[in-house]
VMD Tcl script that builds the backbone (N, CA, C; Angstrom):
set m [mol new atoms 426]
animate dup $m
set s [atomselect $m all]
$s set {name element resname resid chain x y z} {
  {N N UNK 1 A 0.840 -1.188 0.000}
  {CA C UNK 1 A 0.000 0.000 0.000}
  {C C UNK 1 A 0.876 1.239 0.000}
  {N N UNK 2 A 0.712 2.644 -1.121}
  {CA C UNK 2 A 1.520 3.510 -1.178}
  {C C UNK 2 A 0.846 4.261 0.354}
  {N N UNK 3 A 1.491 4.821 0.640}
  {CA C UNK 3 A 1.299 5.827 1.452}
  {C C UNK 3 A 1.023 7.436 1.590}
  {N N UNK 4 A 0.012 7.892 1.702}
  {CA C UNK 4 A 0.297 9.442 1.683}
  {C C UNK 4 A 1.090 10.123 1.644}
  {N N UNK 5 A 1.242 11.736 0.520}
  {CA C UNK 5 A 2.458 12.211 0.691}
  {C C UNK 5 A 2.407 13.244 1.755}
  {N N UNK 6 A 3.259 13.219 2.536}
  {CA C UNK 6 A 3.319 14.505 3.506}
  {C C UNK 6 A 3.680 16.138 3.159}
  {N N UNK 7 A 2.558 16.578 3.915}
  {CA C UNK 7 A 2.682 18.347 3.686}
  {C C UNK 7 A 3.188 19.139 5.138}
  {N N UNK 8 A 4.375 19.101 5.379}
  {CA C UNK 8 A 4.519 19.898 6.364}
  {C C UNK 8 A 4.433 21.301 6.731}
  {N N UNK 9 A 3.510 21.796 7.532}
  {CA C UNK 9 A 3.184 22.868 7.877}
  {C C UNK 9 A 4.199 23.236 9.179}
  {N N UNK 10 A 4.627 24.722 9.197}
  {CA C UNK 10 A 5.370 25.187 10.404}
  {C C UNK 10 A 4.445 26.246 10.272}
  {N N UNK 11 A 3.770 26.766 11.331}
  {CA C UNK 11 A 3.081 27.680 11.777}
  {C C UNK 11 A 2.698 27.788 13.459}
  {N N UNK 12 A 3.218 28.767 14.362}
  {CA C UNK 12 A 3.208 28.998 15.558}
  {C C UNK 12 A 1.979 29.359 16.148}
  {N N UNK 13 A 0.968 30.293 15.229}
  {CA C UNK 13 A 0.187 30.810 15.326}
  {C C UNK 13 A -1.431 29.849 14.989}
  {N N UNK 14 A -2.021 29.689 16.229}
  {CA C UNK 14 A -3.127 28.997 15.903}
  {C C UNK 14 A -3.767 29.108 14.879}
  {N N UNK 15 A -4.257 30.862 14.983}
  {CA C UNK 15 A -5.406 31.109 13.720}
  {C C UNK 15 A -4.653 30.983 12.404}
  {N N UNK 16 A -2.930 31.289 12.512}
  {CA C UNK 16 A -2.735 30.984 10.514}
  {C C UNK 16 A -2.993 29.700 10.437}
  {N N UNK 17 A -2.132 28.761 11.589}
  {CA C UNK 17 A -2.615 27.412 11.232}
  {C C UNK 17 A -3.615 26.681 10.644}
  {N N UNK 18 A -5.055 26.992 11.530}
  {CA C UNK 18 A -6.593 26.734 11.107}
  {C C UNK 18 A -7.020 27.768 9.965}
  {N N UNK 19 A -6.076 28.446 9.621}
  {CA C UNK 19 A -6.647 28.951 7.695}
  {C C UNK 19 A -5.760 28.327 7.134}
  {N N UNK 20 A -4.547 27.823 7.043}
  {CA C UNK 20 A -3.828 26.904 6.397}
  {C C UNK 20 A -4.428 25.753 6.668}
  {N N UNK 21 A -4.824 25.289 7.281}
  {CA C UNK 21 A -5.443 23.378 7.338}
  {C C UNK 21 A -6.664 23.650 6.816}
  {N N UNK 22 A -7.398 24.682 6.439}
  {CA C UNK 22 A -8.577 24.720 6.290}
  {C C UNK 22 A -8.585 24.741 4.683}
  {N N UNK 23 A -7.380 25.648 4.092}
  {CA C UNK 23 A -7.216 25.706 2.759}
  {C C UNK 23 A -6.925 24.711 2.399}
  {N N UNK 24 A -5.832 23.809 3.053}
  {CA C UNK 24 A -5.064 22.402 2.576}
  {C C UNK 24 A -6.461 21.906 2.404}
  {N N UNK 25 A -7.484 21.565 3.207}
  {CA C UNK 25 A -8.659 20.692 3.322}
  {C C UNK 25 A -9.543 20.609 1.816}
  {N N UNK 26 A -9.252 21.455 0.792}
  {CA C UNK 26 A -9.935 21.935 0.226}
  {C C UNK 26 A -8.835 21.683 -1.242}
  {N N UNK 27 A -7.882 20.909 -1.385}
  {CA C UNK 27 A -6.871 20.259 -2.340}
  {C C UNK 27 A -7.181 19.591 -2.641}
  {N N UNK 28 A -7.341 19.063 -4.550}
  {CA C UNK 28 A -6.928 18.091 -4.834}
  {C C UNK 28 A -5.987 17.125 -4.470}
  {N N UNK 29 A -6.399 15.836 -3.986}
  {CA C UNK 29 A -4.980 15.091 -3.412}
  {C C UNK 29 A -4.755 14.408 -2.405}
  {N N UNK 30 A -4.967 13.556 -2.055}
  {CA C UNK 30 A -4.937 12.615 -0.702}
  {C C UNK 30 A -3.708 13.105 0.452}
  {N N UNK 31 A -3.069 13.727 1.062}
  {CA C UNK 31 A -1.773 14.466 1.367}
  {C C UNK 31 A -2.420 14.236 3.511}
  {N N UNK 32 A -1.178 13.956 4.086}
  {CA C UNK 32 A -1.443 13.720 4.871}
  {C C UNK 32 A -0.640 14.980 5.524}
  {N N UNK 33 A -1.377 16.368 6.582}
  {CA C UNK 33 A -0.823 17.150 7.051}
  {C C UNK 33 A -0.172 17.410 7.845}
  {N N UNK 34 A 0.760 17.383 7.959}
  {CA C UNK 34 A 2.121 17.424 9.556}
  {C C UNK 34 A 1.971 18.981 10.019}
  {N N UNK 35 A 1.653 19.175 11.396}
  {CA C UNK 35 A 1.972 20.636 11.922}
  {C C UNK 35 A 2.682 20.420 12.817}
  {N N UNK 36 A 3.455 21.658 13.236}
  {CA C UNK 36 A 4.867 21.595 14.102}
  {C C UNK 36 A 5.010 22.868 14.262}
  {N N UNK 37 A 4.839 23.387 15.270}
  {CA C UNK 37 A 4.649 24.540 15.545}
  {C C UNK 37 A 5.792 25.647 15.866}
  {N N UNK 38 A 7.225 25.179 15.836}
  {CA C UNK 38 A 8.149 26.115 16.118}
  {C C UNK 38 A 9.190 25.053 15.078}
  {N N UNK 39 A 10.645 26.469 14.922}
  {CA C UNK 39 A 11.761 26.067 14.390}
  {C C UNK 39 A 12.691 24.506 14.530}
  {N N UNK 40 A 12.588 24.306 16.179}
  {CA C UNK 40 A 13.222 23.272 16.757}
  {C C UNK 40 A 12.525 21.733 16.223}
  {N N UNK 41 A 10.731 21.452 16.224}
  {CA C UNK 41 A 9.998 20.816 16.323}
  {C C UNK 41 A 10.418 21.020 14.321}
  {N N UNK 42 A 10.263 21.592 13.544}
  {CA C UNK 42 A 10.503 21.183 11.828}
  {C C UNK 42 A 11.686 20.674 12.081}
  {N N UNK 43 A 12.525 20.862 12.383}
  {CA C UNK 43 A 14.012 19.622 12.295}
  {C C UNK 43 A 14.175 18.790 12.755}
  {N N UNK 44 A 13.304 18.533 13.922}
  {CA C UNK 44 A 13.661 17.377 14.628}
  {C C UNK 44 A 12.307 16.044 13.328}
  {N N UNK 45 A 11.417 16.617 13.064}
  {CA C UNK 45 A 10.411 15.820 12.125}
  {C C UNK 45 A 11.250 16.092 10.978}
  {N N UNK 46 A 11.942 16.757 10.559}
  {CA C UNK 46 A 12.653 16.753 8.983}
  {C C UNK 46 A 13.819 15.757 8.521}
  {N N UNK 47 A 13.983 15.544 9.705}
  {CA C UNK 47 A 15.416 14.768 10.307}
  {C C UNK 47 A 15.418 13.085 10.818}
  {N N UNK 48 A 13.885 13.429 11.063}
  {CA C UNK 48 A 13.310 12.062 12.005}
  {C C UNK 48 A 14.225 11.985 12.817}
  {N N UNK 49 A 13.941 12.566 14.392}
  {CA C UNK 49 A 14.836 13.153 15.235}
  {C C UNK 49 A 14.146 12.946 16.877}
  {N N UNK 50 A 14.714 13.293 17.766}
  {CA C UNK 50 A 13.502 13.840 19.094}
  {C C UNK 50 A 12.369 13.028 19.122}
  {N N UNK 51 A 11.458 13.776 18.937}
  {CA C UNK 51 A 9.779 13.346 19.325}
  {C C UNK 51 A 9.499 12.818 17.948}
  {N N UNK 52 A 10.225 12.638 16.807}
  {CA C UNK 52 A 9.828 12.233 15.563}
  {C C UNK 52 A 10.799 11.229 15.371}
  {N N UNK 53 A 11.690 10.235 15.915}
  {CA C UNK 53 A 13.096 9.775 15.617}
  {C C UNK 53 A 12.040 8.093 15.382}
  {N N UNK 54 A 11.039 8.165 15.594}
  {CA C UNK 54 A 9.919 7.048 15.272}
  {C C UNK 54 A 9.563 7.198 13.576}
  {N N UNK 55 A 9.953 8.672 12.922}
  {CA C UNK 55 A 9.112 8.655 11.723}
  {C C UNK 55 A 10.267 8.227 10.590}
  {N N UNK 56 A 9.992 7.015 9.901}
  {CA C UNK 56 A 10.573 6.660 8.681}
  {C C UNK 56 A 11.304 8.001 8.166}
  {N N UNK 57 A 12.380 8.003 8.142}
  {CA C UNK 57 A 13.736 8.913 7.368}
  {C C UNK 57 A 13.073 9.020 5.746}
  {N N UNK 58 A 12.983 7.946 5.015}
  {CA C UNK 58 A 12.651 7.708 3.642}
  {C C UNK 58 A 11.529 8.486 3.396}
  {N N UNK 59 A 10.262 8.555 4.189}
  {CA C UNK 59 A 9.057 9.435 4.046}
  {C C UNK 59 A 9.321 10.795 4.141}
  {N N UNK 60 A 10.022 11.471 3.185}
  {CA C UNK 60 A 10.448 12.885 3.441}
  {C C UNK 60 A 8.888 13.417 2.730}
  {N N UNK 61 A 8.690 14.900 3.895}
  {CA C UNK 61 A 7.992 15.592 3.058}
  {C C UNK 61 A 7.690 15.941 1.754}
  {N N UNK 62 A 6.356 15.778 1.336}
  {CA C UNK 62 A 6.481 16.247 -0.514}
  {C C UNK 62 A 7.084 17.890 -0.312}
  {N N UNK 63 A 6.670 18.471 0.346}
  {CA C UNK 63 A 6.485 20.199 0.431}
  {C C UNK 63 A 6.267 20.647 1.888}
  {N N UNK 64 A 7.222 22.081 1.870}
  {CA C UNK 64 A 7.371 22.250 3.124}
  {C C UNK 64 A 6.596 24.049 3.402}
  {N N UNK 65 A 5.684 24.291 4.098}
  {CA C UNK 65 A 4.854 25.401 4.546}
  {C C UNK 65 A 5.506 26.376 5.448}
  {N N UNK 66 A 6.553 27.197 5.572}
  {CA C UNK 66 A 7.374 27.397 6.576}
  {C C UNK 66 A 6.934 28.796 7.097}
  {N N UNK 67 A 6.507 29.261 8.028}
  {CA C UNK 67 A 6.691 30.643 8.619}
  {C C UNK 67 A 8.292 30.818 8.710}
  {N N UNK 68 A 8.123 32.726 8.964}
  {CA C UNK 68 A 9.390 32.881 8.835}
  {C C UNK 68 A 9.541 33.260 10.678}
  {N N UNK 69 A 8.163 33.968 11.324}
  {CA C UNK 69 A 8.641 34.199 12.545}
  {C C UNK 69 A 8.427 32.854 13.322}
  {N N UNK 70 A 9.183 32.444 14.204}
  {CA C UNK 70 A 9.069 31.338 14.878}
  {C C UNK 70 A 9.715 30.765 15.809}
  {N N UNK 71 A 9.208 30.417 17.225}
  {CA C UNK 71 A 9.918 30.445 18.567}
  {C C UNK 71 A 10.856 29.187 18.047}
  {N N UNK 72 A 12.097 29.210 19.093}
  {CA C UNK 72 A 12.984 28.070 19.183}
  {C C UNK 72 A 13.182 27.561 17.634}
  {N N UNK 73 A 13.715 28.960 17.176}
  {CA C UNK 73 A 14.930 28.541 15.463}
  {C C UNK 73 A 13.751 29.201 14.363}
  {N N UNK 74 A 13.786 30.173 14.118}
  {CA C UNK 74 A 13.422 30.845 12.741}
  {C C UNK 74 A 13.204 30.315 11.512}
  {N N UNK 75 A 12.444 30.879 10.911}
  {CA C UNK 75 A 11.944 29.817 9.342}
  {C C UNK 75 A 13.456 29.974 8.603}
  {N N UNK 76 A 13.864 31.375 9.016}
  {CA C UNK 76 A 15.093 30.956 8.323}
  {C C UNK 76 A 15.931 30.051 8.350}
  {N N UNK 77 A 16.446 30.072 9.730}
  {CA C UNK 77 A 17.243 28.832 10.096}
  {C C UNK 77 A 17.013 27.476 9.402}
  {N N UNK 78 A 15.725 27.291 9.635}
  {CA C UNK 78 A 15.027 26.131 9.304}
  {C C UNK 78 A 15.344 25.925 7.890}
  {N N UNK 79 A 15.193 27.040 6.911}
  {CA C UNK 79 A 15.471 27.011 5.275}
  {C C UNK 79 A 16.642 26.299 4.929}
  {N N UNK 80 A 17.638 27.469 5.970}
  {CA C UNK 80 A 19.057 27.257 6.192}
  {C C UNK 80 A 19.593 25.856 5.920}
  {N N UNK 81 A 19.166 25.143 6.923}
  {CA C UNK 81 A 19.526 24.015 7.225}
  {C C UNK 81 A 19.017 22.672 5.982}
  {N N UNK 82 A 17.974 23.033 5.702}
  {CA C UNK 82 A 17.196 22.356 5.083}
  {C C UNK 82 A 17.842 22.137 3.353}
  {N N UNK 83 A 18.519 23.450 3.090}
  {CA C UNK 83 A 19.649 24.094 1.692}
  {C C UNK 83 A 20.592 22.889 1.830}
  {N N UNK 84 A 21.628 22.902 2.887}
  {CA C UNK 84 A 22.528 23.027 3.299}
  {C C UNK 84 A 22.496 21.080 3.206}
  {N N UNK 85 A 21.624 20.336 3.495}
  {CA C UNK 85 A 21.148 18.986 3.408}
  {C C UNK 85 A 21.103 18.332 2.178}
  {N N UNK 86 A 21.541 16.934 1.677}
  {CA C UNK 86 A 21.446 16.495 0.903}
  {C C UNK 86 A 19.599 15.949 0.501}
  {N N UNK 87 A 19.369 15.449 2.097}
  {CA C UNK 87 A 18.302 15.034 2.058}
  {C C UNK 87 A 17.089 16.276 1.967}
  {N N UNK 88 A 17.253 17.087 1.952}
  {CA C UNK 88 A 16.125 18.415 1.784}
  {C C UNK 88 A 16.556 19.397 0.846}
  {N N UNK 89 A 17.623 19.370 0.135}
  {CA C UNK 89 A 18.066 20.353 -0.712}
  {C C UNK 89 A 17.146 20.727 -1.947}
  {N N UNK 90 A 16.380 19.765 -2.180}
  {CA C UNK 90 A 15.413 19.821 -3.475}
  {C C UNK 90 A 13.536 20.037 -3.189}
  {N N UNK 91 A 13.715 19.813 -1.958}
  {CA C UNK 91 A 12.292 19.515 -0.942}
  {C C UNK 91 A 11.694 21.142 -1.203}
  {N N UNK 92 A 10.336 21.344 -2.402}
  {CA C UNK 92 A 10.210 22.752 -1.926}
  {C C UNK 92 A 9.422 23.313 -0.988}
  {N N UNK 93 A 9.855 24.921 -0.732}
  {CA C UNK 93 A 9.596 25.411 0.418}
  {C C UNK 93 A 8.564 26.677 0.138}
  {N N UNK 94 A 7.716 26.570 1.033}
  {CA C UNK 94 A 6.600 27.735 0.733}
  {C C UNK 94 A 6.625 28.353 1.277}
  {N N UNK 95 A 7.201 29.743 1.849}
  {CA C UNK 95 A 7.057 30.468 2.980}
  {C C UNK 95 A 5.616 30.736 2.996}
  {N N UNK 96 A 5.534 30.827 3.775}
  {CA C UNK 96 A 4.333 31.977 4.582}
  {C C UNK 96 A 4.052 32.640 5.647}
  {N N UNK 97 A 3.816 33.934 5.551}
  {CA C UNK 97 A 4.630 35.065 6.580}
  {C C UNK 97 A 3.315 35.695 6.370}
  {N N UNK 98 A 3.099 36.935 7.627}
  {CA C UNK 98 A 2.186 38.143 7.408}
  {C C UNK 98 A 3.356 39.337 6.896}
  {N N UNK 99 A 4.514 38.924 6.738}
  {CA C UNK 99 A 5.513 40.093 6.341}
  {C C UNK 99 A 5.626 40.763 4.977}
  {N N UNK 100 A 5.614 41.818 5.019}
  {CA C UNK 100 A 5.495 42.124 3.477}
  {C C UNK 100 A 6.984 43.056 2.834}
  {N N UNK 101 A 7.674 42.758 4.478}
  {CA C UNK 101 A 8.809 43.185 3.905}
  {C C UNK 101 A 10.017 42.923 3.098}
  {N N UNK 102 A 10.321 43.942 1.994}
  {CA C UNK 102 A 11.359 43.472 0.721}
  {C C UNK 102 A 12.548 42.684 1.145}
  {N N UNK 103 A 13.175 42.763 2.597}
  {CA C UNK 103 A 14.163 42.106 2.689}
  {C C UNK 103 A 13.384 40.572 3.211}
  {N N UNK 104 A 12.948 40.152 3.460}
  {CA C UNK 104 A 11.979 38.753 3.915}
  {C C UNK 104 A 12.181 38.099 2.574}
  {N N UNK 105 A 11.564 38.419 1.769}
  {CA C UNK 105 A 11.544 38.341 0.468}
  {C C UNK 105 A 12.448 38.151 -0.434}
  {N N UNK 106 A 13.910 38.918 -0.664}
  {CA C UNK 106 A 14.806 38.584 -1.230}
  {C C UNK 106 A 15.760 37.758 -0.080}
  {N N UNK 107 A 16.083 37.452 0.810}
  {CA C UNK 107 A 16.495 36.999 2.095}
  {C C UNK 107 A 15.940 35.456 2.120}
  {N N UNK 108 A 14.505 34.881 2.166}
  {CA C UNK 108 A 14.066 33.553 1.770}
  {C C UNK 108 A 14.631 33.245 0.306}
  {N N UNK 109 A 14.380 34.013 -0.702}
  {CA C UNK 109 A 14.979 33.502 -2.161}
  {C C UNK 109 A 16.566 32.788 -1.877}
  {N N UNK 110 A 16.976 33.785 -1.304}
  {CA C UNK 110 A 18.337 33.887 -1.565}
  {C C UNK 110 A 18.734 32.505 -1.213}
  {N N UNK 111 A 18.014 32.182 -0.016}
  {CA C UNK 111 A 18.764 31.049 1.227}
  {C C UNK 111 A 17.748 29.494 -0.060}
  {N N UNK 112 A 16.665 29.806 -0.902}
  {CA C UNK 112 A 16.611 28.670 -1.546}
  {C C UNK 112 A 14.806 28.276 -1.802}
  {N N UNK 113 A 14.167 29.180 -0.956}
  {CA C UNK 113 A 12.650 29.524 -1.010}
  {C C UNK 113 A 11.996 28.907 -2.403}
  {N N UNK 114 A 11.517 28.419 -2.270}
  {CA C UNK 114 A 10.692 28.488 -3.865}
  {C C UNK 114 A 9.428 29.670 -4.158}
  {N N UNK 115 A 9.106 29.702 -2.981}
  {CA C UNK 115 A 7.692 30.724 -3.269}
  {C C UNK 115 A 7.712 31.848 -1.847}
  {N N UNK 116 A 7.137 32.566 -1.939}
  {CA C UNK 116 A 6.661 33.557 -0.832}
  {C C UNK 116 A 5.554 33.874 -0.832}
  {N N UNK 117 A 4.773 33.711 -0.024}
  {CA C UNK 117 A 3.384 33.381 -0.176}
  {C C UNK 117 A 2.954 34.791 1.289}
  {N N UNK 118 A 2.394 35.519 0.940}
  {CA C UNK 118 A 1.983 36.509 2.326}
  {C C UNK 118 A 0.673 36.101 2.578}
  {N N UNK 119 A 0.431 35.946 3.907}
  {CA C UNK 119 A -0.918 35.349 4.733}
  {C C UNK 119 A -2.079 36.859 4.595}
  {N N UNK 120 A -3.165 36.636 4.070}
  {CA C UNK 120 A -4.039 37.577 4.481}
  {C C UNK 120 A -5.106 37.261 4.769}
  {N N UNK 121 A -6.022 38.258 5.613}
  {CA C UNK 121 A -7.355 37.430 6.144}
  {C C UNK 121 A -8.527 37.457 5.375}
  {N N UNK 122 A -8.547 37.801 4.132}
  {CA C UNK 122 A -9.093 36.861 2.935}
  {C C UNK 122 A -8.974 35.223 2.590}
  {N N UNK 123 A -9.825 34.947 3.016}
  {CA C UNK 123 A -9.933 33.296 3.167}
  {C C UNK 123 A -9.761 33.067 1.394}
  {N N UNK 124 A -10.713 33.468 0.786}
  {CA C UNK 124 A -10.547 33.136 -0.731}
  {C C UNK 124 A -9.328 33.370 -1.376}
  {N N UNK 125 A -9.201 34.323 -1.205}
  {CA C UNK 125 A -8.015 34.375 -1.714}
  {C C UNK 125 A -6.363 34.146 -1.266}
  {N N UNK 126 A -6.431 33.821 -0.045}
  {CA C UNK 126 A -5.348 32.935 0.148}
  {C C UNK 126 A -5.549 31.159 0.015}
  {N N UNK 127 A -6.820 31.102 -0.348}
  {CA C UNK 127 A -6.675 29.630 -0.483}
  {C C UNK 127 A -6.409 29.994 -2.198}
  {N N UNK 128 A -6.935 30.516 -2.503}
  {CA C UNK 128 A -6.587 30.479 -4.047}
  {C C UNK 128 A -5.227 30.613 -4.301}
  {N N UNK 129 A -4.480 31.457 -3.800}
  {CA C UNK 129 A -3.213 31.584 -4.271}
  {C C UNK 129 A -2.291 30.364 -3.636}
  {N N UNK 130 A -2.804 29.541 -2.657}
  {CA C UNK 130 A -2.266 28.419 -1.804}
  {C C UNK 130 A -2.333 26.738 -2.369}
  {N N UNK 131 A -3.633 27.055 -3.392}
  {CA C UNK 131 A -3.871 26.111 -4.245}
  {C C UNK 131 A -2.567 25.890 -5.397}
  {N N UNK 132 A -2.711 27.546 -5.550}
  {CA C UNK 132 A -2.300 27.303 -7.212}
  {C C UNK 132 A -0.378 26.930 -6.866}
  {N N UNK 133 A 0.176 27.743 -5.926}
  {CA C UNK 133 A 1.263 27.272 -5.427}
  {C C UNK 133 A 1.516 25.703 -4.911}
  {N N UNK 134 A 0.643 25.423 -4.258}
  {CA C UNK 134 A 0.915 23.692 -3.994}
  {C C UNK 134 A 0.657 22.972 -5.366}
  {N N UNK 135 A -0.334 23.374 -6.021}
  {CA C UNK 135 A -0.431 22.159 -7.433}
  {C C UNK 135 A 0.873 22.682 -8.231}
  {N N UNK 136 A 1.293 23.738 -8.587}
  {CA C UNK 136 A 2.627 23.767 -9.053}
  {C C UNK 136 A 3.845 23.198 -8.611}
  {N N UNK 137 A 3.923 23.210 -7.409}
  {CA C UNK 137 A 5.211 22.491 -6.344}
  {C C UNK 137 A 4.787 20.930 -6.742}
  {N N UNK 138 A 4.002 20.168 -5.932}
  {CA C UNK 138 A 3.420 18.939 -6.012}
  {C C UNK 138 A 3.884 18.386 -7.310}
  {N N UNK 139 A 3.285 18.765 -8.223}
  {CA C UNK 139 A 3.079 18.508 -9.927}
  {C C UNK 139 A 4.737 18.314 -9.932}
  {N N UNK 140 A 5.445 19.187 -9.962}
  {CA C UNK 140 A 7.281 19.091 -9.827}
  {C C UNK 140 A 7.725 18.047 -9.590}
  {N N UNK 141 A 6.888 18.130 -8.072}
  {CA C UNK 141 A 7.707 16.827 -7.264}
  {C C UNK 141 A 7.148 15.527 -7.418}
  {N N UNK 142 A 6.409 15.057 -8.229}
  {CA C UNK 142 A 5.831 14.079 -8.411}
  {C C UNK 142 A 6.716 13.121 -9.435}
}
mol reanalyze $m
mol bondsrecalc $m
mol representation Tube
mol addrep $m
C-alpha cells in the first residue's frame, strides 16, 4: 500500500494554522498534514529526530509550509539548514509570513525559497493563491 504524501506545515500561530489546514482541506490530493509549531519541532520531524526519531527517514515531506517568525529557530534557520542537506536540498519550500517586507523576500529567495506566499485574512483568496502554489510544487515533485 503507497502511502500518503506529507505536507509539512510550520506555523506557531493557531489562527494561521486553522486557515492553512482549512485551505489544505480543500486540495486536490490525498496528502497527509504534519503541523509543528516552532523552528526546533521542523528539524527534529525533517530529520526524524527527538519526538519524531519514530518517523521513517525515507518518508520525506512532498512540500514544506514554513513561517518565517518562529519560537525556538526561525523559518530561516530552518530554510538554512534544510539548503545546506542532501536530504532536503530539493524539498520545496513555501514560505508563509504576514511580512510584506522586501528584505523577507529577497532573504528567503536567496537562502533557496521556492515561493513567498503573504498570509491575508481573505480566506478566498489565500486559499486560491495556496492552491495554485501547492499544485505547481506537487506537480514538480511528483
Amino acid at each position: 500500500m503507497m502511502s500518503k504524501e506529507t505536507i509539512l506545515l510550520v506555523e506557531d500561530n493557531a489562527d494561521d494554522a486553522e486557515l492553512a489546514l482549512l485551505s489544505l482541506k480543500h486540495i486536490s490530493g490525498d496528502y497527509h498534514i504534519q503541523l509543528v509549531t516552532d523552528g526546533e519541532q521542523a528539524l527534529e520531524y525533517l530529520y526524524a529526530q527527538g519526538r519524531y526519531a519514530s518517523r521513517p527517514i525515507e518518508q520525506k515531506p512532498a512540500l514544506v509550509l514554513l513561517d518565517i517568525n518562529l519560537p525556538h529557530g526561525n523559518g530561516l534557520s530552518v530554510l538554512q539548514r534544510m539548503r545546506a542537506s542532501a536530504e532536503h536540498h530539493q524539498t520545496p519550500v513555501l514560505i508563509l509570513t504576514t511580512s510584506d517586507e522586501l528584505t523577507d523576500l529577497v532573504q528567503t529567495r536567496q537562502l533557496g525559497a521556492n515561493s513567498y506566499l503573504q498570509k491575508t485574512v481573505d480566506f478566498r483568496h489565500f486559499t486560491s493563491r495556496l492552491h495554485q502554489e501547492l499544485n505547481h510544487w506537487l506537480a514538480r515533485a511528483s
